[in-house]
N, C-alpha and C positions, 0 to 999 in steps of 0.2 A: 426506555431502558430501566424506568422506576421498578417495574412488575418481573425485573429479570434477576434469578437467584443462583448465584454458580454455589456448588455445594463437593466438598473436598472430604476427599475417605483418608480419616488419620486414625487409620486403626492400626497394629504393630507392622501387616504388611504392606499397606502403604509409607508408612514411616520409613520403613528400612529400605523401600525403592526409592525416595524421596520428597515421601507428597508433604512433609513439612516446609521444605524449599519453597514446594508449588503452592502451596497455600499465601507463604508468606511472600510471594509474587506479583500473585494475585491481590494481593491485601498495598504491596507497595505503588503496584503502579493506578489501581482505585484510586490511590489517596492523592499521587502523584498529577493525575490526569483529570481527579476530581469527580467521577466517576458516579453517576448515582445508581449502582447494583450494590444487593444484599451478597454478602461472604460469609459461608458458616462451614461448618466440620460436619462429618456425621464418623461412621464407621465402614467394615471391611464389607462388600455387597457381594464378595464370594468369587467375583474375578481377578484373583491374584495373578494371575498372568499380567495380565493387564496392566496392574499399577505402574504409578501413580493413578487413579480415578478421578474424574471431576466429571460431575453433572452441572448439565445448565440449562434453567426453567425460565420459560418465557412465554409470552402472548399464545406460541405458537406450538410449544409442548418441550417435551422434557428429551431432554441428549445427553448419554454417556458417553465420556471420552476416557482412550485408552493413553495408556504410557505417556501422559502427560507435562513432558521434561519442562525450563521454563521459554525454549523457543515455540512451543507448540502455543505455552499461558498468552503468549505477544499475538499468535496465529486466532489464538480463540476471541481475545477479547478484540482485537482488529473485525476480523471478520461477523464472528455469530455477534458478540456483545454490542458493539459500536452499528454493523450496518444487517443485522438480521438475517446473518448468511452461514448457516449451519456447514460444518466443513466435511462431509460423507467420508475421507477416506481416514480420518481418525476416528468416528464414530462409531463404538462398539455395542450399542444399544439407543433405541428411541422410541418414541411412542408415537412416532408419524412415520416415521420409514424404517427400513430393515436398518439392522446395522451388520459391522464383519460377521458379530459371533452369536448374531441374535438365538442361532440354533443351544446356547448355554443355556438359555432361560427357560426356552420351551415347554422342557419336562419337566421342570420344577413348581413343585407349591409349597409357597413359603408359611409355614406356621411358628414352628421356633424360628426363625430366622426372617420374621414379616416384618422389624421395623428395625431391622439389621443393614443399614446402608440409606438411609431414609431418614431417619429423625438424628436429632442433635443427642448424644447417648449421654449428654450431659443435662440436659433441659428437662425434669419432671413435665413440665408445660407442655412439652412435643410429645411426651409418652402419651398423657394423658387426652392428648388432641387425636391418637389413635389409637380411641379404645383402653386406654391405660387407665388399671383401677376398677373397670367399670366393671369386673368380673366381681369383685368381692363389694362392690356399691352394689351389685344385685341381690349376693348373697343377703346382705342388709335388709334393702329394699324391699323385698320378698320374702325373708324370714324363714330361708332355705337353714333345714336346721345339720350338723354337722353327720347325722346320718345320711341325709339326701344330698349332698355333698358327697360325698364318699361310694353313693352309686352311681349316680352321673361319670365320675374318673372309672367306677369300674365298668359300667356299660360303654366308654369310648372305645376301650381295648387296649388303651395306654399300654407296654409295657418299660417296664425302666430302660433308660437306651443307656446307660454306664457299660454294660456289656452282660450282663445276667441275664435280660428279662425277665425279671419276673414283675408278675402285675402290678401295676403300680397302686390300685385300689386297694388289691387285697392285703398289700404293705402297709397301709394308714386305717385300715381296718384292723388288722392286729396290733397297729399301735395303739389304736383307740381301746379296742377290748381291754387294755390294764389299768387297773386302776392305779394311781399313783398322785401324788400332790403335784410333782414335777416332771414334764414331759419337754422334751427337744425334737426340734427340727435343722436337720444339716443337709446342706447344699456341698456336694463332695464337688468342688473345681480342679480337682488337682491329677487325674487322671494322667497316666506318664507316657503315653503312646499318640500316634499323629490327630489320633482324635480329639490329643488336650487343646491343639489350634482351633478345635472347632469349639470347646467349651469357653476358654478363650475370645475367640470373637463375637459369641453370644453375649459374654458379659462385659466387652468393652463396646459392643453397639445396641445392649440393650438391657441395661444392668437391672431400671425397674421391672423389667419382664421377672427375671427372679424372684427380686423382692418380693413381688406380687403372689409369684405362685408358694413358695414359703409362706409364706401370711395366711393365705387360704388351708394349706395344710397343716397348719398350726393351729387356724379353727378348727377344724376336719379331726385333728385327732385328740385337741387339747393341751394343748401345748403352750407356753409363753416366752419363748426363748431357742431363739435359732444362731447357727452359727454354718457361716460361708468358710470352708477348709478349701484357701488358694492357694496357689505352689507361689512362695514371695520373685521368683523369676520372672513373675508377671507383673511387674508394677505399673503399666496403664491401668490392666484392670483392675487391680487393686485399688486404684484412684478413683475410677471411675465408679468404683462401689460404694466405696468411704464419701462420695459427692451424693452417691444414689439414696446412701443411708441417709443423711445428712438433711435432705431436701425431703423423704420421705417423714423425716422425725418433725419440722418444720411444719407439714400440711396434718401433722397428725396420723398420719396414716402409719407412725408406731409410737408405742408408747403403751397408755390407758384407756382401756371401751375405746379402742380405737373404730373408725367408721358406727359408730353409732351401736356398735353390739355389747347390751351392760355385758361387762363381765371376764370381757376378751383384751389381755392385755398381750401385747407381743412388742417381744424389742432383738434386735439381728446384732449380731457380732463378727468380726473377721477372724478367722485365725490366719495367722502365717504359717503355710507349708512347709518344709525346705524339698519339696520336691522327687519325695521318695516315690516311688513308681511303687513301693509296696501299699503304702496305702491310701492306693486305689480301695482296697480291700475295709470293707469296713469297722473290723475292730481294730485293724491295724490306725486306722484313720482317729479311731474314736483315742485311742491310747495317747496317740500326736497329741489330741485336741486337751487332753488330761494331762500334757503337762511328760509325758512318760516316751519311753521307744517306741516308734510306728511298727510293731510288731502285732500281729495276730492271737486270738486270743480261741480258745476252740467254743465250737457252739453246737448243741443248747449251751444257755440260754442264748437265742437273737436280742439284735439289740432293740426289736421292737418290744421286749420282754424288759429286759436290762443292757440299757445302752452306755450312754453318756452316762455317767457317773453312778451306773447301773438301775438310774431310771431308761423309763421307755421313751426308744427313741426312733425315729422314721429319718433313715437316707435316702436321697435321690441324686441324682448328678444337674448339671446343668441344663442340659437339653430336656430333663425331663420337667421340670421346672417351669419353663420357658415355656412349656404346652399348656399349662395348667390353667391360666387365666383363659388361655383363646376357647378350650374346652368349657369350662362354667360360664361362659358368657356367650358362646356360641350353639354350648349343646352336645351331648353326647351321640346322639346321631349324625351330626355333621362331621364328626371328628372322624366316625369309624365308616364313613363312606369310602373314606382310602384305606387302603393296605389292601391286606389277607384274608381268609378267614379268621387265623391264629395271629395275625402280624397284623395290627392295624394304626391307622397313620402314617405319618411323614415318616424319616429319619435323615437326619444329617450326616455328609460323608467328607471326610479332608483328602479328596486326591493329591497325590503327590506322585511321584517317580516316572517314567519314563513315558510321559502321556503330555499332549502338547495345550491342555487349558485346565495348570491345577489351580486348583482353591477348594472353595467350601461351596456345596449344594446341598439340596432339601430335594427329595424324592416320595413320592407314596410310594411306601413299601409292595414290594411284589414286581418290581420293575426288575429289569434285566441287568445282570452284569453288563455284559456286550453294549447295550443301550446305557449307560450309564458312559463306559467307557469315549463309545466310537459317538453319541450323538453329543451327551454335553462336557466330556472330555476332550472332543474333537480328533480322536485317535492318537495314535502314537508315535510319537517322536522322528522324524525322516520316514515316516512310511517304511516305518523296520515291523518286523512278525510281533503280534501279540505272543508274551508266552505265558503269561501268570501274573495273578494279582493276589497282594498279600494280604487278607482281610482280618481283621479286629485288631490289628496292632503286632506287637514285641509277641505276644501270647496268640497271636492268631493262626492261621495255617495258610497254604500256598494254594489258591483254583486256578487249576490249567485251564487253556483255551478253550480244548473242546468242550468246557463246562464252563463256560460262557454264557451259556442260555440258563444257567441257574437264577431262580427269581430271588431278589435279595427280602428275605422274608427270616422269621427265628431259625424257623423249623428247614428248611431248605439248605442254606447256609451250615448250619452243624451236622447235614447230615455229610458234606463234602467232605467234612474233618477239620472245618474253619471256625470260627466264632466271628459275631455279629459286630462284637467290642464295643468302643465308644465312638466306632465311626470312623478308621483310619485305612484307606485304602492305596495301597501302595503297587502301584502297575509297574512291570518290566516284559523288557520287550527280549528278543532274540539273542542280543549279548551278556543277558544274564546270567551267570552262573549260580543254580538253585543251592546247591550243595553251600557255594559262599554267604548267600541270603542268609541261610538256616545258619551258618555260622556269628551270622551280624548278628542275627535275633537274640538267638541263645545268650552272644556274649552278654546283652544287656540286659536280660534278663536275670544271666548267673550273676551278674552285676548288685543288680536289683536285690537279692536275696536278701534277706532280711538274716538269713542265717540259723532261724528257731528250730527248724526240721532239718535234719541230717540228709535226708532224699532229696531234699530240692538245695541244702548246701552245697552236698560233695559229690551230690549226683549231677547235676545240670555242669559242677565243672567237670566231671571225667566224661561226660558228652562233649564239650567242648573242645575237651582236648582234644580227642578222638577226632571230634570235624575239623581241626585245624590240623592233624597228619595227613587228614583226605587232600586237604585242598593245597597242602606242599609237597604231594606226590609221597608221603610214605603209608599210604592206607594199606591195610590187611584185611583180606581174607579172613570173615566173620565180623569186621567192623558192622558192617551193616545191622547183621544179626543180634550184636551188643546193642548199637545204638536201640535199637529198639526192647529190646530187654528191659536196658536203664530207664528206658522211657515208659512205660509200664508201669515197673516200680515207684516212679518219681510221682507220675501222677495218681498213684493207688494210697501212698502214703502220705504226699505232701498234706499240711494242716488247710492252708490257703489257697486259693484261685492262681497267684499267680506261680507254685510249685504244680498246684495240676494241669495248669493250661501251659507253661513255660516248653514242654518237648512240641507242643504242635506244630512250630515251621518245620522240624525234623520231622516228625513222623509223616506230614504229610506231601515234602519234597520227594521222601521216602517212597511212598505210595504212588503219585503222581510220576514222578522222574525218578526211580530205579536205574533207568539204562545210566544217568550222568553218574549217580556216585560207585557202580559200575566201571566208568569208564575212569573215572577217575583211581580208583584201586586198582583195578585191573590190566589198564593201559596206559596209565598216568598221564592222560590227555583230559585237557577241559574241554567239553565239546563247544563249550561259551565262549572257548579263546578269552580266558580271564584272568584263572587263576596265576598269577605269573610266575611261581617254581614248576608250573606244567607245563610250559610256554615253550616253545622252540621255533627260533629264529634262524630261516633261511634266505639268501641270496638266489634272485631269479635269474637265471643266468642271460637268457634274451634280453633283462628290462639294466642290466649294471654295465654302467659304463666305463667303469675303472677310475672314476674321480676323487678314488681314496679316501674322501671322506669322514665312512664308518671307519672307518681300519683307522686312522690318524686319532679319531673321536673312541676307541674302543678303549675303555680303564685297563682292562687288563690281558692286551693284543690279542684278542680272541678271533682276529680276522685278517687271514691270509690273501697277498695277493698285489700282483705289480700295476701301476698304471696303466690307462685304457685296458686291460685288462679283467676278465669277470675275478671278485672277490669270493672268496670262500672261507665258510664261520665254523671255527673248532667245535664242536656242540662239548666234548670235554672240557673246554676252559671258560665259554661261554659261562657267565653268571647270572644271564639274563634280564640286566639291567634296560633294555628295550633301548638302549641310547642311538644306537644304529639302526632301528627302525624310525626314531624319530628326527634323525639328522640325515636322512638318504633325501635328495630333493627327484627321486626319476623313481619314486615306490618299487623298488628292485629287492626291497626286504620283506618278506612274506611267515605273516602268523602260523602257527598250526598247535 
């Protein structure tokens, strides 16, 4: 039992299923029972479904268990820990036999996300035991000088994964080109769409992965002074940064000639975000970081020209970071053997929505929507119809089914009328109504505004409005035709990213699904049976038994009709409060 290590994912979504509980379970009855197994943490390993996680190492290999409440913790250490008997029907992953969902992991190769579920994200020790550091101890070692640094990131293909791509070499190359005394490096974590869970669990299960790649590009461009912009909503990761710094500054690895290079001084700072979704955008971000409104600033100049405090400065996001090290230590060929031609490497994707295994995955780029979805998604939710997945976030756009087979690649992707974003994929199945979607989006978006630009102020709300008449039944004839006008406008003039990219779940529901907002203005029916002032509520006359029920339960007697006898529903008085479809026990009340 000496050589057996059970290992507990307390990253935020484990936490909030309860793997603190199960940890500290684990930890009571060890102590309890006198136990001689090793107990540690690590982080999120991308199976949120799943959670609570526990892995458990021994003689005989390594087992992940799912949904690990604390009668299962009794099941586990009874059986696998005490007498060596692994329990298959909660195993979700092994390295000796299948497990339920082994099909999740298949597709994936984990590079940002390689010691994301795996090591203690608090232990320098564990990073460094994999490979941590050893990217920039080469640089050293080798006296790889900050131009040949700089080709290596451009020959991988890196492009920035925030949601722009642009290359990420050619970024730290025009940082470098300025001459300046003072130069910065910012790690943007603050990202406001589903992809920020993926920036997120990179930096609570593997926060020196960043450090590292900051440091590198701070040689790379010249730089001595970087700052982590997180949204303070994230307080693990913030912690676990403030620990990452902490223990980094300790081995040396910031400060002064840090690793042995005269001359290279670099020291990291946090700022606290308050979470504004506008700056994503990076002068909005840099403005936050100054002390000012996260508002946008027009460019020329970039901020690799005049950034931070109108020195030159290079942003990248989290995930892109997080590649940095594995590329200089591994090699620019190894990097760019996956992806595309134009699209190379991994990327990170946060499923969420009507899809039955979400969490966070790592894919080589060029892979399939459909394969992304049906293999490590596990399809959709009761075997209901795919209809569309929402890609890049709040700003991203709607791919129908039959575009499914779109390879998730830059250039593919924007051509559908989607963006790449930072990774937030949002599936809906058959009961969704697209037109509503596009209304979600918008509203958080018009939300988001920062308010600097008049078009994406007052524009994205007279869009809004407009989608909130569609979807309460008083849409007109030409709606359609405006929305897309405004939307035109909005992104022709807006100053920032997030006013040009803000119309695209409209324009591209638009595109895609015309017949629903159609049907929507025109017959004031949601074809999604969703929208609920479209809604109409009927009595099946075959399936009602006259048990009064509805009619007793109706607020505002909208339904007529005697005992054992069939009922019948005023549609004039009806208010459509659904109470009588959800209080009928014989389904005798029927949508449309």
């Amino acid at each position: 039992m000496n050589n057996t290590t059970v290992i507990v994912g307390l990253g935020s979504c484990g936490l909030a299923a309860g793997a603190g509980k199960t940890f500290e379970e684990f930890k009571r009855i060890k102590e309890a029972d006198k136990l001689d197994f090793k107990i540690k943490k690590t982080s999120c390993i991308g199976m949120c479904y799943r959670e609570p996680l526990v892995e458990v190492v021994d003689d005989t290999g390594a087992y992940i268990y799912g949904s690990v409440d604390l009668k299962r913790v009794d099941e586990i250490i009874e059986k696998h820990i005490k007498n060596y008997s692994p329990i298959p029907e909660y195993i979700v992953s092994s390295s000796k036999q299948d497990g339920l969902d082994e099909e999740f992991f298949k597709e994936q190769v984990k590079i940002a996300l390689r010691n994301c579920g795996h090591i203690d994200p608090e232990s320098i020790e564990e990073y460094e035991s994999n490979n941590g550091y050893d990217a920039i101890k080469k640089i050293s070692s080798e006296s790889i000088n900050p131009d040949q640094v700089i080709k290596t990131v451009m020959d991988s293909g890196i492009r920035g994964r925030g949601g722009g791509g642009f290359p990420t070499g050619m970024k730290w190359k025009f940082a470098k080109g300025y001459e300046s005394d003072k130069k910065y490096v910012i790690c943007n974590a603050d990202e406001g769409d589903p992809g920020a869970f993926m920036d997120r669990s990179i930096i609570e299960g593997d926060p020196h992965s960043i450090l590292e790649g900051m440091i590198i590009c701070g040689y790379a461009i010249g730089a001595s002074e970087g700052y982590i912009y997180c949204r303070a909503e994230y307080p693990l990761a913030i912690k676990r940064l403030n620990i990452a710094i902490d223990q980094a500054k300790e081995k040396g690895y910031l400060g002064k000639n840090i690793f042995g290079i005269n001359g290279f001084d670099f020291q990291i700072h946090i700022k606290d975000g308050a979470g504004a979704f506008v700056c994503g955008e990076e002068t909005a971000l840099i403005a936050s970081i100054e002390g000012q409104r996260g508002m946008p600033r027009r460019r020329p100049p970039f901020p690799a020209e005049k950034g931070l405090w109108k020195n030159p400065t290079n942003i990248n996001n989290v995930e892109t970071f997080a590649n940095i090290p594995w590329i200089i230590f591994n090699g620019s060929d190894k990097y760019a053997q996956y992806g595309t031609e134009k699209s190379k490497g991994t990327k990170v994707f946060a499923l969420a929505g009507k899809i039955n295994h979400g969490g966070l995955v790592e894919v080589p780029m060029g892979i399939t929507i459909k394969d992304i979805i049906y293999k490590l998604g596990g399809g959709i939710v009761d075997n209901k119809k795919f209809k569309a997945v929402q890609l890049g976030g709040p700003s991203g756009g709607c791919i129908p089914e039959y575009l499914a087979h779109t390879k998730v690649d830059y250039e593919s992707v924007n051509a559908t009328g989607a963006i790449m974003g930072s990774g937030g994929m949002v599936v809906m199945d058959e009961s969704t109504c697209v037109v509503d979607i596009a209304k979600f989006f918008l509203d958080f978006t018009q939300k988001e505004s920062c308010g600097k630009c008049t078009f994406c102020r007052i524009g994205t709300k007279r869009m809004l409005e407009i989608l909130t008449r569609i979807t309460e039944g008083e849409g007109e004839e030409g709606d359609i035709e405006l929305l897309e006008d405004l939307a035109a406008t909005i992104k022709d003039a807006s100053l920032c990213g997030l006013g040009q990219t803000a119309p695209n779940p409209v324009l591209t529901t638009i595109k895609y699904f015309k017949d629903e907002y159609e049907a929507h203005i025109r017959d004031k029916k949601c074809p999604a049976i969703s929208c609920k002032k479209l809604l109409t509520y009927e009595v099946i006359p075959e399936k009602c038994t006259g048990c009064m029920v509805c009619a007793k339960g109706c607020p505002v007697d909208a339904i007529e009709g005697e005992k054992k006898k069939v009922h019948f529903i005023h549609q004039d008085i009806c208010t459509k409060c659904g109470l009588c479809f959800t209080k009928c026990n014989f389904d005798a009340i029927k949508l449309s």
